[in-house]
N, C-alpha and C positions, 0 to 999 in steps of 0.2 A: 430444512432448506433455509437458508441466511434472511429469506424475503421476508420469513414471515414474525422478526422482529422487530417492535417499533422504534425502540433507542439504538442507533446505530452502534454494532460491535465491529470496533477494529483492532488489530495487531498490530503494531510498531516491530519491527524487525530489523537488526544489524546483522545482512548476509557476510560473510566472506572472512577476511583476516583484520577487516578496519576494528582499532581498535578503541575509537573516538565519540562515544556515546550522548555528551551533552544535550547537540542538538536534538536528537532523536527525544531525550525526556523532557527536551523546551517541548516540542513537539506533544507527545502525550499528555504534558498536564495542561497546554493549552487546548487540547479535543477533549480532555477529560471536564475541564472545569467549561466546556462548551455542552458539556449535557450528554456527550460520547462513552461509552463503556470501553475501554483501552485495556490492551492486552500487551505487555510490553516482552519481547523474548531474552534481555539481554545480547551480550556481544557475543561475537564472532559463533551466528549459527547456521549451520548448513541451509542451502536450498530445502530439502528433503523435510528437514525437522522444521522451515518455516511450514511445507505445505500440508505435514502432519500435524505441528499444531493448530492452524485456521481450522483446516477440517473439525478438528476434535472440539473446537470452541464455537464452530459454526458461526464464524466472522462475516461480516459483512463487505468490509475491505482490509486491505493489507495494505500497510506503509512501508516500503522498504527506504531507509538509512542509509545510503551508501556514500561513500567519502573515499572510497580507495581508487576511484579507477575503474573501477571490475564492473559499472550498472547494467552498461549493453551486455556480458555474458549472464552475469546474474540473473536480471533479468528476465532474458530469453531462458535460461534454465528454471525459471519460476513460473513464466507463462508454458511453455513444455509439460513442467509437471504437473499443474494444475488441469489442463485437459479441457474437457466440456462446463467444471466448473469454474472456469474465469468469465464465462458466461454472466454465473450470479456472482460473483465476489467483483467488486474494484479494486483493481493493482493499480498506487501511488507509488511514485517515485519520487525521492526528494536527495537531496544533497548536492556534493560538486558535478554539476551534470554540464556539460558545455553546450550552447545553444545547438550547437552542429546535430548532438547527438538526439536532440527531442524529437527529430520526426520519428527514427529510427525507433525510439521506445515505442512511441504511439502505436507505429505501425505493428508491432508484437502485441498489440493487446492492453495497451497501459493509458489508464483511463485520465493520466493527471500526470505532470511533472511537474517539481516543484526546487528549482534551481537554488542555489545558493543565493540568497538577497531575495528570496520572495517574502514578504510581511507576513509573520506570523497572524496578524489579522485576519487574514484573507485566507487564509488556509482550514477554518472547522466549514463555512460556507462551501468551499471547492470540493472539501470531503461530502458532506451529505447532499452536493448536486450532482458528485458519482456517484454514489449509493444509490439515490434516486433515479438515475439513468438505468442504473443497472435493473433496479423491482421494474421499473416500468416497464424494460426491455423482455426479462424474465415473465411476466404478466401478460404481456401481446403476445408473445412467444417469437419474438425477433431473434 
C-alpha cells in the first residue's frame, strides 16, 4: 500500500502522442531535489502502461504531463483505470489546461491541476498536501 512510505514516490508521466517533454523533467528534478523519489516514464505512454507502472512501483502520486489537448480524456481513462486505487494514490495534473476545464478534472478524481504559468515553487508543497490528503483519507477510511 502507497501509505505506508515515508518519502513521497511519484511518477511523472507523458500520456498520449505529445511529444514535448521538458517541462515534465523541470518538473521532476524540482520534486526530486525537494526530497521526492521520482519516477519519470518518458514520452508518449499509454494510459495502461501509466497505471501498470504506479502499481508496480507502489507510487504515491502520479503527475501527468499533458500539452496535447487530450487532459479531459486522458485523464478520465487514468481515473477509470485506476479504480478503487485512486483512492490511495494522488492524480496531478499539469500542463496546457484551460481554466474552463479544471472543475471537470477535479470532478474525476484529480487531486491538483497545475496549469501552464503555475511557479514551479509552489508545486513539491501542493504535491505532498495531496499525498497527505490522500494517507489521511486512506487512514480514517474516507
Amino acid at each position: 500500500m502507497a501509505t505506508q512510505h515515508a518519502q513521497i514516490r511519484i511518477l511523472i508521466a507523458k500520456p498520449g502522442l505529445d511529444g514535448h517533454d521538458r517541462g515534465a523533467k523541470v518538473i521532476a528534478y524540482a520534486l526530486r531535489d525537494a526530497g521526492m523519489e521520482v519516477i519519470y516514464t518518458g514520452l508518449r505512454q499509454s494510459v495502461e502502461n501509466i497505471i501498470a507502472i504506479a502499481l508496480q512501483e507502489d507510487v504515491d502520486a502520479i503527475g501527468l504531463s499533458i500539452l496535447s489537448g487530450a487532459h479531459r480524456p486522458l485523464t478520465g481513462q487514468l481515473m477509470a483505470g485506476l479504480g478503487e486505487r485512486a483512492k490511495e494514490i494522488a492524480v496531478l495534473v499539469g500542463g496546457t489546461i484551460p481554466e474552463r476545464d479544471i472543475p471537470a478534472l477535479l470532478e474525476l478524481g484529480v487531486s491538483k491541476v497545475f496549469p501552464t504559468g503555475t511557479p514551479l515553487s509552489a508545486i513539491p508543497g501542493e504535491v505532498r498536501a495531496a499525498v497527505e490528503a490522500k494517507r489521511r483519507a486512506a487512514h480514517t477510511g474516507d
